[in-house]
N, C-alpha and C positions, 0 to 999 in steps of 0.2 A: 727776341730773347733766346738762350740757347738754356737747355735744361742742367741744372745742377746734377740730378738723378732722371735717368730718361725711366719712366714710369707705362703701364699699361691703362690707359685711361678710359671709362665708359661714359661718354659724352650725350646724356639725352638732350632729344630735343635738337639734334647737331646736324639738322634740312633748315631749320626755321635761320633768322637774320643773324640774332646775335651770337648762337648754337653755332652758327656753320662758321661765321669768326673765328669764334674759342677754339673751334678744333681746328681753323687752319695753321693758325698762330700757337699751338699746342704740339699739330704735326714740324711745325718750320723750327719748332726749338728742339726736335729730337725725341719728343715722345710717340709712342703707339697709342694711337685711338682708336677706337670702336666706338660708331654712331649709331645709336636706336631709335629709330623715326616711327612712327605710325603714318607720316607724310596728310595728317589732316588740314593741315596747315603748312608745313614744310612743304621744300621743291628739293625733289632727286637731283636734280643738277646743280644742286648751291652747298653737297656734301662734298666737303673738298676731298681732292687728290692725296691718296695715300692714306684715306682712314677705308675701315671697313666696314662697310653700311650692313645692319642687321632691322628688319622692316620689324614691328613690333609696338608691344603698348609696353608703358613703365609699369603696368601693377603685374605685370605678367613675366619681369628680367630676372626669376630667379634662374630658369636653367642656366641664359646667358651670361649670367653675373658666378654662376658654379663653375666656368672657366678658370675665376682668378683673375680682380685688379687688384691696381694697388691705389685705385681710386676713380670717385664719381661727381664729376660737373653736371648739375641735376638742373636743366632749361626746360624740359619740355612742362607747359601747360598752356590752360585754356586763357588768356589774357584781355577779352575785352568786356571793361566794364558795364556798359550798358546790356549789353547780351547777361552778365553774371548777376543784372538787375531782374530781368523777366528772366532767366531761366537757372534759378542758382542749384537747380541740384546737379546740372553737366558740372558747376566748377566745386563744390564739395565731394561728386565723386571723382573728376577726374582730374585734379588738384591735389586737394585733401588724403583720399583713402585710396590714389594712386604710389604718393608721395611717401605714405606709411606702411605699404606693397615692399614698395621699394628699400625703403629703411629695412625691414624686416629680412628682408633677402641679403643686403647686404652684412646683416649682422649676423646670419645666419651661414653664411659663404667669409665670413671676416675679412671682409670690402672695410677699412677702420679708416675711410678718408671720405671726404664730403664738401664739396664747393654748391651751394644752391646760391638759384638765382631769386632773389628777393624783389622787393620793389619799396619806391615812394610810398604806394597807397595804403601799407600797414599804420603811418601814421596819420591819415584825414585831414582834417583840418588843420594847419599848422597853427600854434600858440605863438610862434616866434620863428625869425628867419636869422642868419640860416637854420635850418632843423640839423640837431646833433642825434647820434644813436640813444642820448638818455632822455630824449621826448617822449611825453606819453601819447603810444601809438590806441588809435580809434580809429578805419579804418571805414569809411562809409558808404561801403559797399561790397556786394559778397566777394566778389574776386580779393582785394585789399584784405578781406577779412580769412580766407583761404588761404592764402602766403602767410598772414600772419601765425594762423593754425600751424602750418605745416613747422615755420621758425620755431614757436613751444614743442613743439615733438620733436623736434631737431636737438633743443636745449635736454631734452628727456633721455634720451638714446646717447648724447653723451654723456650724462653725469653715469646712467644704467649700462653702459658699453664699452664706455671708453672711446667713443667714437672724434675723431679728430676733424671738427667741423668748422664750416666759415659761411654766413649770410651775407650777400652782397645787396643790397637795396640800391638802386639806379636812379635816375630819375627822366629826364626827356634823352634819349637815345639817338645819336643821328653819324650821316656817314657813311663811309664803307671800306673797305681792305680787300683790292684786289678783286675777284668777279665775283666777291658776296656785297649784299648791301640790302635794302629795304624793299620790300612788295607783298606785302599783304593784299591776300584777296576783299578782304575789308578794311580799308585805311582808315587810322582813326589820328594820325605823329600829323605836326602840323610842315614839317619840313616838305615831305614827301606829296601833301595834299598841295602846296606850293607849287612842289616842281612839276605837277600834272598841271597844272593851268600855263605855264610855261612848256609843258608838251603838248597843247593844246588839245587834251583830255580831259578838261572844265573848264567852263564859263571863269570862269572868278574866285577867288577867294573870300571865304565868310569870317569875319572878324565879331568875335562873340564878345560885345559889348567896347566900347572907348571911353566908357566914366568910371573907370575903374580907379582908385589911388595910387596911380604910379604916375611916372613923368610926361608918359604919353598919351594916357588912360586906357593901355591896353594889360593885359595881364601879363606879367615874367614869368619866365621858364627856365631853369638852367639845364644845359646841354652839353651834356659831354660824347665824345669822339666812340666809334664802336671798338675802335682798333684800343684806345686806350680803356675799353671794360675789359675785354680781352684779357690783355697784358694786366689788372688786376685780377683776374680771375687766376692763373699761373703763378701768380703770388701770392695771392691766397693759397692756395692748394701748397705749396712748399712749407708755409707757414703755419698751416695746420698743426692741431696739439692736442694729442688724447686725453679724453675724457670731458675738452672744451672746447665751447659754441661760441663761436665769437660773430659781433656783426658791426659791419659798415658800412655807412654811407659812400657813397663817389657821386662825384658833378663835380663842376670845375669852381666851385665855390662863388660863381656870380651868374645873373641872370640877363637874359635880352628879354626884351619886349616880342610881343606880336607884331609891332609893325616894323623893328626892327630887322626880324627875320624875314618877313618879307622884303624890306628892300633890301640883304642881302643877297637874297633869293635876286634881283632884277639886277642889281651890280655882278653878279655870277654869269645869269645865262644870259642878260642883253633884252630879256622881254620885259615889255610893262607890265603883266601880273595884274592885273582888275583885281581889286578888292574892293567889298560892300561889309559893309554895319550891320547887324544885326543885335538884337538884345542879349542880354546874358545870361550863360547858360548857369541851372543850378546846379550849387557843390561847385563851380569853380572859383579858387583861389586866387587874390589878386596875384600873390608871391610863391614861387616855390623855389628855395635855390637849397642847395646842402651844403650843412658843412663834412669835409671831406680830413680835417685835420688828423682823425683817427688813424683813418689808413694810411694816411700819409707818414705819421710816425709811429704803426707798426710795422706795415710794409713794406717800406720806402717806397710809395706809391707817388706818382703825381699826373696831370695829365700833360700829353707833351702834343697834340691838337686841340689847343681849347679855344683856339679864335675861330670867330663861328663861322667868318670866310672860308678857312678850310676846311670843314664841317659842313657845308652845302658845296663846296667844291666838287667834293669826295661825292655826294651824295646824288646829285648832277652829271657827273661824269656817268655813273653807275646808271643811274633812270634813261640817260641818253644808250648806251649801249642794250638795253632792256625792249627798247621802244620795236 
């Protein structure tokens, strides 16, 4: 994408997977960025070329943010749910009342732009598939419930500011764009947990339940491309409108299976991939796919990788270069 208005942008979060995307895809279109890592979870070397890394926490960017943007892609936080189960006051404060740090600095510095990264898990259990943004979100568990928080405080600061904001909610993330892509020190994406047993870095793969009510009776996931949240994320942020919070779903509007994506995974890299049965986990949903129609006809958004062979393509090539 090339930028309509090349802009100075403060990309938190911009060490971590989908962070360090937005802003390479961010810098390739002509904008200035500046990444603000604390690196708890980020990698210094997956901050791409030609931003400028400023090491730091987000409740703490008002000096950096007294520079002067003209806008904030807000990635960084604490993301795993079982961790946000036994320890939820790390993701309330550093979620939550980082997030509102941050707002505060920004409105205080008249920062009047805002791309956060949302998620699936504001809504919990789905009522119906696909999930549109007018589902009512319940969120079963504290992480899910923390984004959700931060979204109403998001809604608050623009009606109270005039703040020109946009939530992105995701849902299974996979892929990569060039020498960024996926490596969590705690892996929890199942694409990635894949390609380690095909790097012969586990035994096997665990398949959490096969009596599930789908075709194969394993659970669907819909999976979109990182490169294509990305290039939603730059759309969003053009699109922006003061004084309003807008939010949208993306996923490629259909789901694969679990064992789907496994045999993806062994059609890609050539290995058989061992996979075992285990029972099912709870709070997992048999379906989760989005509907994506919103953004699609506000943004002119679409995804243009959404076959999931290229999607563990990308993601493979990446884990092989890593190894």
């Amino acid at each position: 994408m090339t930028a309509a208005v090349r802009m100075k942008l403060l990309v938190t979060g911009g060490a971590g997977y989908i962070g360090s995307v937005c802003a390479a895809r961010l810098v390739g279109a002509g904008h200035e960025v500046v990444v603000l890592d604390n690196l708890c979870t980020g990698h210094a070397d997956a901050i791409p070329a030609g931003c400028r890394f400023v090491p730091g926490e987000v409740a703490e960017a008002g000096p950096l943010l007294a520079e002067g943007f003209d806008g904030v892609l807000h990635f960084a936080a604490r993301s795993l749910v079982g961790e946000s189960m036994t320890d939820p006051q790390r993701y309330w404060w550093g979620n939550v009342v980082a997030s509102v740090r941050l707002l505060d600095a920004m409105t205080e510095h008249g920062i009047g732009r805002l791309v956060f990264s949302s998620t699936a898990a504001t809504y919990g259990e789905p009522q119906s598939v696909p999930i549109t943004e007018d589902d009512a979100t319940r969120p079963t568990n504290p992480y899910g419930a923390t984004k959700l928080a931060i979204d109403h405080a998001i809604t608050s600061y623009a009606a109270a500011h005039g703040l020109a904001a946009v939530s992105l909610r995701y849902f299974n993330v996979g892929g990569a764009f060039d020498r960024h892509g996926e490596r969590h020190t705690v892996e929890t994406h199942l694409i990635p947990l894949v390609l380690q047993v095909a790097l012969g870095q586990r035994d096997k793969i665990t398949i959490f339940g096969d009596d599930w009510p789908t075709a194969d009776g394993t659970c669907i996931r819909d999976y979109i491309h990182v490169t294509d949240l990305a290039d939603a994320h730059e759309l969003a942020l053009e699109s922006a409108q003061p004084g309003c919070h807008r939010v949208y779903n993306l996923g490629n509007g259909e789901g694969f299976s679990v064992r789907e994506v496994i045999e993806t995974c062994r059609e890609v890299t050539g290995h058989p991939i061992p996979a075992e049965v285990a029972g099912r986990r709870p709070g997992d949903p048999a379906v989760l796919i989005a509907s994506s129609e919103r953004a699609r006809a506000d943004l002119g958004w679409k995804p243009e990788r959404a076959e999931l062979s290229v999607i563990v393509a990308d993601a493979w090539d990446f884990a092989r270069r890593k190894v």
